[in-house]
N, C-alpha and C positions, 0 to 999 in steps of 0.2 A: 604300539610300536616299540621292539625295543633297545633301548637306550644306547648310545652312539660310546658310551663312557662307562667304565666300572671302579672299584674302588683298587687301591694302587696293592690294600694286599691280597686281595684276591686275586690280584691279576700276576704276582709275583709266581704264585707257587703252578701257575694252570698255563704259562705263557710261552712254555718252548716243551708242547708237550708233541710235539714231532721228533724230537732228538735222536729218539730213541725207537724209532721203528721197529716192529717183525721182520726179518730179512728172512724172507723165503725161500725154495729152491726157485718157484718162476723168476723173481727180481733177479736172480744171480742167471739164470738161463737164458734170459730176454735180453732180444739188443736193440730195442726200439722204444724205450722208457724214459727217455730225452729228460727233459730237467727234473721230473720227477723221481727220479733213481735213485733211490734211497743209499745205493751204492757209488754214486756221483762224488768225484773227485776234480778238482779244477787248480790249477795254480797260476801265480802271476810271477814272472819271471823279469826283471828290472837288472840292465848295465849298469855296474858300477860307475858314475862320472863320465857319460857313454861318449859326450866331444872329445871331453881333455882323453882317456883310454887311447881315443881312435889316432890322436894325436903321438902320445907316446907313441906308442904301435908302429906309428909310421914311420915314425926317428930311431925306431930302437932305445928307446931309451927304458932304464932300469923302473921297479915299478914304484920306488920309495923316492922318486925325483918329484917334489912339487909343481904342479903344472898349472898353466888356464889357457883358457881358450879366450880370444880376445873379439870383439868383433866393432870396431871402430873404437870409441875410449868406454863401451861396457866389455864386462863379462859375462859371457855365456855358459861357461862351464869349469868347476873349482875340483881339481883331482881332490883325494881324501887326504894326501900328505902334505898338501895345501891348505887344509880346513885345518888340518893340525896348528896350524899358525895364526888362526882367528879368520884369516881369509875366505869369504862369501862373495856371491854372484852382487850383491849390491855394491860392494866394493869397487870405486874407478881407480885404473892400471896402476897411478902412484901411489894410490892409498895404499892396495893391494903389495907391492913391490917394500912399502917401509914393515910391514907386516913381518914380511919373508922375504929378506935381503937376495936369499936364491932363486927366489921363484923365477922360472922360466914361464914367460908370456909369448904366446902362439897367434899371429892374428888368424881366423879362420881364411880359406882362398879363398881369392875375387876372378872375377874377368875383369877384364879391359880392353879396349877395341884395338882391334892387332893381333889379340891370339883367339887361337882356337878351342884353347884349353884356358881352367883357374891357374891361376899360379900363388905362390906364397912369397909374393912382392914385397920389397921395401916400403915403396914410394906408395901403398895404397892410400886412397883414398874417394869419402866419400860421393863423391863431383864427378869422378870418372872411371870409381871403378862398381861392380856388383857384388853380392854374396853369394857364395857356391855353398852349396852342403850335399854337394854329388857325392866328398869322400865317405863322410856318415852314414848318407842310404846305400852305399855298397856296402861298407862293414853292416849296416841290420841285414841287409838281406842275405848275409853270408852264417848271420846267426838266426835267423829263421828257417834258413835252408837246412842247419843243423837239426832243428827240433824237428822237423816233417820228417829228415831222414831215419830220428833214432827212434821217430813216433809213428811208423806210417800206418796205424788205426787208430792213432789218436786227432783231435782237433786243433789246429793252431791259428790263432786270433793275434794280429799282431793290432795293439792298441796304439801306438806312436812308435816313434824311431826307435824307443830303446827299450819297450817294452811288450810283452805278445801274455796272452793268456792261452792257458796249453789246458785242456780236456783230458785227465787222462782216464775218463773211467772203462773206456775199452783195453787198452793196454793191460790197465790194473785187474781186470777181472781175466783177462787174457791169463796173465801173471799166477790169479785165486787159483785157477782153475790146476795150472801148472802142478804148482807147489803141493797143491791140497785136491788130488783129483778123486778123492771120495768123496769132492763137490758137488761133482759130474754127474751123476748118477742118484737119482731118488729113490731112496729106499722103498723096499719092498714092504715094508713096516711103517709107513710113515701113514700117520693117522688120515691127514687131508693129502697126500698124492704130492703134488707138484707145490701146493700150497701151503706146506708142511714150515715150518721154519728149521733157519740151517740150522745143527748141531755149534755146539758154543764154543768160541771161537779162541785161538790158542793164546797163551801169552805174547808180550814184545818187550823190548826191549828197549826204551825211548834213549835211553841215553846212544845208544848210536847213530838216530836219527836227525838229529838236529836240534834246533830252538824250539821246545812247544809250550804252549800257554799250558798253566794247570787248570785243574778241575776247580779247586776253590784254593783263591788270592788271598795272601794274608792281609793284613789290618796296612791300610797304606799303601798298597800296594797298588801303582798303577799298571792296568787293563794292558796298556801298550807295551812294556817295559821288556825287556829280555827274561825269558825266563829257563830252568834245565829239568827242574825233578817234576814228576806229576804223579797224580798216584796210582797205588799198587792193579798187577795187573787184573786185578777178579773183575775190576771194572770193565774190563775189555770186549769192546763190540766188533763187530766183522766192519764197520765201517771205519773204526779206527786199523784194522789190519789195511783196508783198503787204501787209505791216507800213508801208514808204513810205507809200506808198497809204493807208493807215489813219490814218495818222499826218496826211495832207493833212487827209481829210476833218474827224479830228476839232479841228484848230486851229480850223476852218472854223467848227464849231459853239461853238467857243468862245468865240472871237472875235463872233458873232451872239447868245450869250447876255451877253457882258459888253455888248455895246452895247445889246441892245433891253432888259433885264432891269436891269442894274447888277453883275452879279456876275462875281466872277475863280472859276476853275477849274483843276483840274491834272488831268492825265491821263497814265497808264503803258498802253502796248500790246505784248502778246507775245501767244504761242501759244495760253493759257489763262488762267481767272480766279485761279490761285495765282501768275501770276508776271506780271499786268499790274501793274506798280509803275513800273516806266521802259518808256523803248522799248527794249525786249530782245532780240535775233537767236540765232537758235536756235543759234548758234556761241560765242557769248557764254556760254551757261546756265551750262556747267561749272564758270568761272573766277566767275561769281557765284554760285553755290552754294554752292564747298567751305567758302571761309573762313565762312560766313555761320553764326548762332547758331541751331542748330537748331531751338531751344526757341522760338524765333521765328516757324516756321512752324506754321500751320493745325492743331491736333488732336496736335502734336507736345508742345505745353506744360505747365504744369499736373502732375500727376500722373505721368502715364506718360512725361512730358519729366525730370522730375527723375529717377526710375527707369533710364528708359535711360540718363542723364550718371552715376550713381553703379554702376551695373553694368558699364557698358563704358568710364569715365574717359572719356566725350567732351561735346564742347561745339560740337563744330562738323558742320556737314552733312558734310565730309571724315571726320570720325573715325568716322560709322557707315556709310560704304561699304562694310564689314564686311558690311552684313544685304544678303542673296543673294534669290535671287527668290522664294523660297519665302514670304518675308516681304512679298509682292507689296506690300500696301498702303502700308507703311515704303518700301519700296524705290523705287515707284514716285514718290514724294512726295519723296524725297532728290535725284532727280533732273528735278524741275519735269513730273510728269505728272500732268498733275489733268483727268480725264474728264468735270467737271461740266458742263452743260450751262449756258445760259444765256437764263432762261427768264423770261417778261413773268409779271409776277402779275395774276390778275382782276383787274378794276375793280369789281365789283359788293362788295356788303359783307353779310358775314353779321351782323357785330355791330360796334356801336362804343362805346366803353370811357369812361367819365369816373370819375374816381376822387378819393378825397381821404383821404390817413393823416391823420388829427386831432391834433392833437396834445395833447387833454385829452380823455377817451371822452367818448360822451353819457350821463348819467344820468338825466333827466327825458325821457317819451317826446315829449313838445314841441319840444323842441331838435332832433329829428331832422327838421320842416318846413324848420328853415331851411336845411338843409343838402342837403336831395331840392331845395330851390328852385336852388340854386348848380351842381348838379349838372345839373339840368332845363335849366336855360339853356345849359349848353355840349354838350347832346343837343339841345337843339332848333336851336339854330346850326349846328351840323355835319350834322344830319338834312337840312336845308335846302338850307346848300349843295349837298349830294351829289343830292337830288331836282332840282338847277339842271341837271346832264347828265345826269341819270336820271329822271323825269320818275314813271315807273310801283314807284320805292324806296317802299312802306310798311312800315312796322312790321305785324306782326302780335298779338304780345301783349307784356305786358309783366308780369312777374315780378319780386318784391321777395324777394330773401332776409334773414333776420335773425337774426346772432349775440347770441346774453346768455352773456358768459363763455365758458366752453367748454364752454358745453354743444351739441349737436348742432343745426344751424342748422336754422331752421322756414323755411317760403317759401309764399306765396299768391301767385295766378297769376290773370290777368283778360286779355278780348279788349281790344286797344288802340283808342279810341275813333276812328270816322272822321270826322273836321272836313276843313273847307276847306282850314285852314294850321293847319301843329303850331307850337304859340305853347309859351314855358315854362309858363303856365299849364294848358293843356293835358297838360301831361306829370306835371305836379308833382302836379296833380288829383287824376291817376288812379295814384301814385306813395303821394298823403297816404292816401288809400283804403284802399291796401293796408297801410301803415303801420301805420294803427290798428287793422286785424283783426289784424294781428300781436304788438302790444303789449299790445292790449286795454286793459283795467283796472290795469296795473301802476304802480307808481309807481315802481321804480326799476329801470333797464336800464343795461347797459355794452355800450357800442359803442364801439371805438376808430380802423378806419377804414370808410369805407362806399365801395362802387363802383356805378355804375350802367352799364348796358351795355343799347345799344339796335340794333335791325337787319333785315333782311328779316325773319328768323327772328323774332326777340325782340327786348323794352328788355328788360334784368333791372337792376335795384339791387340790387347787393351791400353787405352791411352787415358785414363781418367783424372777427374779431381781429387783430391789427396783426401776429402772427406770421405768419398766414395768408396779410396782406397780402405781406410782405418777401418766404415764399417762392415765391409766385405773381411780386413784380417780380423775383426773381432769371433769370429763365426767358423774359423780356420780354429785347426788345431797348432800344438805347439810345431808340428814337425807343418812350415808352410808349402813346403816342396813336396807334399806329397801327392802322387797323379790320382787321375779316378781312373775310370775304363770300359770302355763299352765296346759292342762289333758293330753299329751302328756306321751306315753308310749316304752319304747325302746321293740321292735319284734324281734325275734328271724325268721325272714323270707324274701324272696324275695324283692330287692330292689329297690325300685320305679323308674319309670322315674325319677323322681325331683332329687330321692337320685344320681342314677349315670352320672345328668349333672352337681351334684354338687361337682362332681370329674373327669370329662373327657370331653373333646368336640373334636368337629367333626369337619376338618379342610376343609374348603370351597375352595382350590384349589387342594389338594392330596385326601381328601374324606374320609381320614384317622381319626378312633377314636384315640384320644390318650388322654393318661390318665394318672392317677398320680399311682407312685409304692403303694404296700401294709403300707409300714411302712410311704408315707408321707400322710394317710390320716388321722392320729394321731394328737389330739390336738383339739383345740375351732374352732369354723366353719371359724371363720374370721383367723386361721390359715391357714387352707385348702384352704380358697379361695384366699389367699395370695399366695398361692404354686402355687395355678391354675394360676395363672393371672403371675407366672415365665414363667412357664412352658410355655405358648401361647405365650410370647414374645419370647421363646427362640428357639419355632417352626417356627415362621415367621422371624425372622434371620436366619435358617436352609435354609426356602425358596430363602430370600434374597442374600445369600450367593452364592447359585446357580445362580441365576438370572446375580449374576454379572461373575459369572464364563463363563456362557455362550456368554458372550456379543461380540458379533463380534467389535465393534468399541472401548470399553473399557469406556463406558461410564456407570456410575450409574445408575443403574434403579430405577424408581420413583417406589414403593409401590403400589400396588393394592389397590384402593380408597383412597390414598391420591391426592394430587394434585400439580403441581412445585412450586418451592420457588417463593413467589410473595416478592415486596418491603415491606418491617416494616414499620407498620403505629402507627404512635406516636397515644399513647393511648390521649383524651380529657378528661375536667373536672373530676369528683370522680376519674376514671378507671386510671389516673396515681397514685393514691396513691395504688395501688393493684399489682403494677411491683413486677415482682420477681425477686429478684434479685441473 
């Protein structure tokens, strides 16, 4: 078998021996070579300071005015003429303010019960009002809308609020084709046909392109670092024309977002979405790779980053050229291959999310109107919008869940009423409804935070424990408001295969369906399937129970497909840092 590891300088000179490809007339003529396109160009496109921006923006204010975004006593976001003054997000409001005697501090909008809209309150705070970030996701989507418009054969991926990854090797080859259209055309002379590789590709001109890494870093010089000259053109591939090229287009849209918009932006383009960070030439990767802090990159951190620096003494992408191909995924990731695609997310929305951690629970079941009202408002504001280019967006029901302590959450479900316009009242109505079949007659309940989530599919209010909450937002990305989307419609009819294995199964030794009672099919799916996966464990102890009952010699019976206890084998290398202990 062979060996999972090679030696570190062999692996040096043999280990990005893709860089350089044959660019053929097919590759340039084909439009269906997806991540493999040796012509592939990708970039990542990141707001400058994108709260504090949206902020200025909104006030008019000049772009050299120190700014933050404030959001109860943190900060959220440090304009850059703010950072000029040592000022960071760790930074609270006074520390921040002796920093920069001028800083202007922003609290982000809240709700609060009464309006229909955020506003940009004095008197906020956290007891009774919410956090809005509706102004935010309207400016991304007004700078998303720009890229699909000035790309429309290109891909646009928007990664978080303030950032999208843009595709553009359709565009660009669009572009090749343009500029150089003895592209077009395979010679009559060309020895293999269509397979021929392209004639060699013309000079550029980097310095008008922007920041590129060079080909080889001098002595000291770190991988990441800003850099202008790189060398002479004879080096020049069609894939580096291809990145030019990329590189035009996107100043183009940059420069057309800061002007119509108000906003600055920065943008990295290479090969793939792991190493659009600068403009990067597929000649460059190695020399910014090696030095570079492994733990740094994508999926490599964390856990299995620490493991691998304490098992094989490394810190840098050089020290584990070590792992051989066998290790395909490490390996291919050490040396900038990242096959992800780059792909537009729906538009449409299955659900949209409004949430609020309390920060004192509810005890009287009263107290819970005003807070479905604060919640109702920022669902009927964002329902609205989105019905503004979707015209045929209804809700279909709407579902309130409710925690008391930890005991297991109850939930009533109702059709969502159809009015002319979803008003907060509207929502909150048929929100308080369900409330009170919920609480009923009690007199003292603990809620400590509530969610409510509304969308083609469903509104649900969620009312849960604050544990529940945390690790539900661990698992969220940074931007929490943002919707999902489905056309999914709740039927009033006959339940599918799918639906009744996704509450019963069929036991492989009794033949027996069994299934979950009425009242525990209540709740989010990942509840139900939590019940289910009791429920089969506590079938096959039913079985097991018997098995030993019947045992003429008194000995354990081994389980139906498992197998006997063999010896404990000491886990090797990484896999002992993964014991559980």
């Amino acid at each position: 078998m062979k060996s999972p590891w090679k030696g570190k300088a062999k692996a040096m000179n043999q280990d990005y021996d893709d860089l350089r490809p044959t660019i053929t007339y097919r590759h340039l003529l084909s439009n269906n070579l997806g991540v493999r396109d040796p012509l592939r160009v990708v970039a990542l496109c990141d707001s400058d300071a994108f709260y504090a921006a949206c902020e200025r923006v909104r006030l008019g204010l000049d772009s050299s005015v120190p700014i933050v975004v404030q959001q109860w006593e943190s900060l959220i976001a440090v304009s850059y003429p703010a950072r000029e003054f040592g000022v960071s997000r760790m930074d609270k409001i006074k520390d921040a303010k002796k920093k920069c005697p001028n800083l202007l501090a922003v609290h982000v909008a809240t709700y609060k019960e009464g309006e229909k809209e955020p506003g940009y309150w004095k008197d906020f705070d956290t007891r009774t009002h919410k956090v809005s970030l509706d102004l935010y996701r309207r400016e991304s989507n007004k700078i998303i809308t720009m890229f699909k418009e000035a790309l429309p054969t290109g891909e646009v991926e928007k990664a978080s609020i303030d950032e999208a990854f843009i595709d553009f090797t359709r565009p660009v080859r669009d572009k090749l084709l343009e500029r150089y259209p003895y592209l077009a055309q395979v010679p009559a002379d060309a020895s293999n046909g269509i397979d021929s590789p392209l004639p060699p590709p013309p000079p550029i001109d980097w310095d008008d392109i922007g920041t590129v890494i060079p080909v080889s870093l001098s002595q000291g010089t770190d991988s990441a670092s800003e850099h202008s000259h790189v060398e002479a053109d004879g080096d020049t591939t069609w894939h580096d024309v291809a990145l030019s090229i990329a590189a035009e287009l996107m100043r183009k849209i940059r420069e057309d977002i800061h002007s119509k918009l108000g906003y600055t932006t920065s943008a990295g383009i290479a090969r793939n979405k792991f190493l659009a960070k600068t403009i990067l030439r597929n000649d460059a990767i190695p020399n910014y790779l090696r030095p570079l802090a492994f733990q740094k990159i994508r999926f490599l951190g964390g856990k299995l980053g620490d493991a691998l620096a304490k098992e094989y003494d490394a810190s840098t992408v050089g020290d584990l050229f070590k792992f051989g191909e066998n290790a395909l995924w490490v390996y291919e990731f050490l040396r900038g291959i990242d096959r992800t695609e780059v792909k537009e997310k729906s538009a449409l929305f299955k659900s949209m999310l409004a949430s609020k951690n309390l920060p004192k629970p509810i005890t009287q079941p009263s107290d819970g109107h005003q807070w479905i009202r604060v919640l109702a408002a920022e669902l009927a504001l964002r329902l609205n919008d989105a019905r503004e280019s979707m015209p045929t967006l209804w809700p279909k029901t709407i579902v309130l869940h409710a925690r008391k302590g930890y005991e297991t959450s109850r939930s009533k479900q109702a059709t969502f009423p159809f009015v002319r316009d979803v008003s907060v009242d509207v929502i909150a109505t048929a929100a308080d409804k369900l409330w009170k079949e919920l609480t009923g007659d009690a007199k003292v309940v603990n809620i400590t935070s509530e969610k409510a989530e509304m969308g083609q599919k469903s509104i649900e209010g969620f009312f849960t424990t604050r544990d529940i909450q945390q690790q539900t937002s661990l698992k969220r990305s940074r931007e929490e408001d943002e919707p999902l989307v489905s056309l999914e419609n709740i039927d009033v009819a006959p339940p599918k295969s799918s639906d009744v294995e996704a509450v019963s199964f069929k036991c492989p030794r009794c033949r027996k369906t069994i299934a979950l009672r009425e009242v525990q099919v209540t709740g989010g799916p990942n509840e139900v399937a939590q019940r289910l996966a009791t429920l089969r464990s506590e079938h096959d102890d039913f079985h097991f129970a018997q098995d030993l009952a019947n045992s003429n010699d008194g000995s354990v019976p081994v389980p139906r497909g498992s197998s006997p206890k063999r010896k404990k084998v000491e886990p090797k290398g990484i896999a002992k840092f993964f014991i559980k202990k």
